[in-house]
C-alpha positions, -999 to +999 in steps of 0.1 A: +000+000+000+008+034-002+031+058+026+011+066+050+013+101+074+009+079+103+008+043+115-006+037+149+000+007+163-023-008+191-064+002+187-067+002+223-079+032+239-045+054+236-045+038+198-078+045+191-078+080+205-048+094+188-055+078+154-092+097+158-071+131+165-047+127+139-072+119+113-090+148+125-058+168+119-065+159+079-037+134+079-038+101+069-036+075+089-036+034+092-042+018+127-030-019+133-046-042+158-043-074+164-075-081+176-105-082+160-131-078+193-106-059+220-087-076+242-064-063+270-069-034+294-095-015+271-118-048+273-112-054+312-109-018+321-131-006+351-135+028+330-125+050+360-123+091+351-100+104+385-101+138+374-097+152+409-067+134+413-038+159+401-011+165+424+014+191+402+004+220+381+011+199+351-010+168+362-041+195+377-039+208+340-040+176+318-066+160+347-089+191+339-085+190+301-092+154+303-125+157+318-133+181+297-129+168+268-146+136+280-177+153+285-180+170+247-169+133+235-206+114+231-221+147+205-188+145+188-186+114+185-219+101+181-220+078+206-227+072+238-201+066+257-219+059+292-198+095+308-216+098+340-204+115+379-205+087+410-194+089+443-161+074+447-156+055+485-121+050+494-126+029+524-105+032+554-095+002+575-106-002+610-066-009+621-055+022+600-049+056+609-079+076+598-063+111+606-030+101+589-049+089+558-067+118+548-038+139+554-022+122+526-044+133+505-048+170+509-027+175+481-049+165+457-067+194+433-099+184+445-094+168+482-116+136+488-137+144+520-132+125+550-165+109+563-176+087+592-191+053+594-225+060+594-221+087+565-198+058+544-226+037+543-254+062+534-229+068+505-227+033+502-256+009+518-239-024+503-206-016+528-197-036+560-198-007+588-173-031+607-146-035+583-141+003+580-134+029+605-146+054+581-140+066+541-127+096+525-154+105+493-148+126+462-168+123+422-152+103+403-157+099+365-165+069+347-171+058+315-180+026+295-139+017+278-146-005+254-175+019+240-155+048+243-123+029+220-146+017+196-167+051+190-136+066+186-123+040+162-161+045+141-153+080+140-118+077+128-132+054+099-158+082+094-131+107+086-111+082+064-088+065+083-081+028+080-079+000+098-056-032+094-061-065+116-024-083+120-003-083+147+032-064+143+061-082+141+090-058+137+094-023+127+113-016+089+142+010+091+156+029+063+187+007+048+202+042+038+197+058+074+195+031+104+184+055+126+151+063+110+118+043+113+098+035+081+070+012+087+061-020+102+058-057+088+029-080+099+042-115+088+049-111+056+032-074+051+050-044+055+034-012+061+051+024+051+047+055+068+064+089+075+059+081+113+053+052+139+030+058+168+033+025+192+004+026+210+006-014+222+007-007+258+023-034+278+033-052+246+056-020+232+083-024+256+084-061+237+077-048+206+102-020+203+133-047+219+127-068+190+141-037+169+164-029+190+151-002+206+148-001+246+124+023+262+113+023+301+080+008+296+067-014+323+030-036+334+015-054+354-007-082+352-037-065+362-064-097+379-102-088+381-140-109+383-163-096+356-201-106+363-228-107+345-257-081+352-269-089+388-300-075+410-281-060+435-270-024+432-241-006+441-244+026+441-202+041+442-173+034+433-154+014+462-115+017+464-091+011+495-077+046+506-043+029+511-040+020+472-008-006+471-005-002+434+012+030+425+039+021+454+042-016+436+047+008+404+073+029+419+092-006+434+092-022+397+105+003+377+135+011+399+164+019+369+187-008+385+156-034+379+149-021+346+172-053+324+151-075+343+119-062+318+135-077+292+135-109+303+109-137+307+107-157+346+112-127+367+090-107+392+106-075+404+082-066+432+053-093+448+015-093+445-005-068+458-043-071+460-064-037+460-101-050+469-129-028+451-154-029+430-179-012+404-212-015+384-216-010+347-247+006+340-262-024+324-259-040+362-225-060+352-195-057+379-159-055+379-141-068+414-106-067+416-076-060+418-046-085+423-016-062+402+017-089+396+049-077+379+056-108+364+082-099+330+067-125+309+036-109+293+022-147+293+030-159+324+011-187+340-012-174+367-031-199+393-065-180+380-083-200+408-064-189+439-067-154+427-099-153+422-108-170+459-080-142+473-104-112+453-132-129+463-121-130+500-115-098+503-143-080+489-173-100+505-156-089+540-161-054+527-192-059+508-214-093+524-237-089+490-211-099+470-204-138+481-212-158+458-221-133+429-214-156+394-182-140+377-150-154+359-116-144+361-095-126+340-057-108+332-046-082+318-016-060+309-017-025+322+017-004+312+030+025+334+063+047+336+086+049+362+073+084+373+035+081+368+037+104+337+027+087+303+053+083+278+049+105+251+069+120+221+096+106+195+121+081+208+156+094+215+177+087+188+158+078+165+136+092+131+098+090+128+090+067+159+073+078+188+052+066+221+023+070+233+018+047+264+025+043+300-009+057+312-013+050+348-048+077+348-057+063+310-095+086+312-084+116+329-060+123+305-055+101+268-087+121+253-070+155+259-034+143+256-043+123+222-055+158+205-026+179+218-004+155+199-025+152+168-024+187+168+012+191+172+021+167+147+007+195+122+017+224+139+039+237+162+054+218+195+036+215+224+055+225+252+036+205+276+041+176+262+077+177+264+079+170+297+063+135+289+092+126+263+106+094+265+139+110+267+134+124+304+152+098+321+178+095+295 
């Protein structure tokens, strides 16, 4: 086929996002997946919007353009995407230190409110008063993932843009100038265009090694129960104040850990097990999370153990829950070693670039994914510099 302006690579949510933008831009553009129904953190996603949660100036910003931009996305894209405001629980436990706790997150741009027993449960009925010693509360975003990717991905077609199903074996480089990016093959296709976006997630750090090309991507193997629509109803988000996950993050992606990423059969940092939950407007749940940093993206998982460990944990907290039908599932989720997505042209190198490493995905790849778009036509962006790969370089 012909040179493209762009080839995105991944039709996740990040994928599907920035191929929309770019297309939007008036350039053309071919997305590659490999899947034909989405697989992978987009699929399994609990759709969470945490808006409130920005901590810098440049985090408040993108966390407010985010939002914004979510809420302007079902007109424009014709869809919609199921954007709607809950109460978000983050439940405190009885042995913790409820004082301490909500000091830790004053810092946030819009502080979650600390609230007593009785007021955690008139919040949230379904809770066990005596697991918690109280909750701190704050509106939370959410919308529908997989609805949101694939509107995006309509509306992409809409204005042109293609879509390939293969998955991407290798990236081409110019034989006259090593240095500079080209295409893609899938099998025995190849794909040209004047730039790469690798939008693959958890797979890119993979991905990119088998060109050569090494790039402080991480995941984690990201363990939930997904239900079927059930009677009961839960009316908030429930989360545990003391979130294990972003301090596993921070463990795993030490720089002195970082060769141990690119190899299968090692796990930098042990399990951690967030218990929450969610409903889907159409009545389904999401219960989770176990998070492992396992290195090989297909590492075998005793699925039944983890799923008893969720399950343990979340009917202390919410009795209604044991017993509810669900299956387990895994997926990938990437992140950076500093929270910040990784986004920009690799260092080094000649029409490749990244756009992954989202540890807030919905507060900010909607707003994130059209600054880039439109700075691949016009100008830099000066905010999005300080997400370039290069910053740890």
């Amino acid at each position: 086929m012909n040179c493209v302006d762009w080839l995105v690579v991944g039709g996740g949510i990040t994928g599907s996002a920035l191929a929309y933008e770019l297309a939007k831009q008036g350039l053309s553009v071919l997305l590659v997946e490999r899947h034909a129904n989405l697989q992978g953190g987009t699929r399994f996603g609990y759709g969470g919007v945490a808006y409130w949660a920005g901590t810098t100036q440049l985090t408040r910003q993108l966390c407010a353009e985010g939002v914004e931009r979510l809420r302007a996305l079902s007109e424009e894209l014709d869809t919609d995407i199921e954007f709607r405001e809950l109460d978000l629980v983050l439940t405190i436990a009885p042995e913790a230190d409820v004082q301490a706790i909500a000091r830790s997150y004053t810092h946030f741009a819009i502080p979650p409110q600390l609230v007593d027993v009785h007021t955690a449960c008139e919040l949230e009925p379904l809770l066990n008063p005596v697991e918690i010693a109280g909750a701190l509360t704050v509106k939370h975003g959410h919308v529908h993932l997989g609805k949101l990717a694939t509107a995006y991905r309509k509306a992409f077609m809409r204005l042109g843009g293609m879509v390939h199903l293969g998955e991407v074996s290798s990236l081409l480089r110019d034989q006259n100038q090593s240095q500079r990016i080209i295409g893609i093959t899938c099998g025995a296709e190849s794909f040209y265009a004047s730039h790469v976006a690798i939008c693959a997630g958890a797979m890119g750090r993979a991905l990119l090694k088998t060109s050569g090309i090494s790039v402080p991507l991480y995941f984690t193997h990201a363990e939930l129960i997904e239900t079927p629509p059930v009677q009961l109803k839960l009316r908030s988000l429930v989360m545990p104040a003391e979130t294990k996950r972003f301090e596993l993050e921070a463990k795993a992606s030490k720089a002195e850990t970082d060769h141990l990423w690119d190899e299968p059969g090692h796990e930098p940092v042990p399990p951690i097990l967030d218990a929450g939950a969610i409903q889907f407007l159409d009545g389904s749940l999401r219960i989770g999370q176990m998070s492992r940093t396992l290195t090989d993206p297909n590492a075998q998982i005793d699925a039944a153990a983890s799923e008893q460990a969720m399950r343990n944990k979340i009917e202390r907290l919410i009795p209604t829950l044991k017993n509810v039908p669900g299956m387990w599932h895994r997926c990938l989720v990437s992140f950076s070693r500093d929270r910040l997505p990784l986004i920009g042209a690799i260092p080094n190198l000649e029409g490749v670039h990244l756009f992954s490493g989202f540890s807030n995905p919905l507060a900010i790849t909607p707003s994130l994914a059209q600054r880039f778009a439109k700075a691949a036509v016009d100008q830099p962006d000066e905010l999005l510099k300080q997400m370039s790969p290069g910053r740890f370089t």
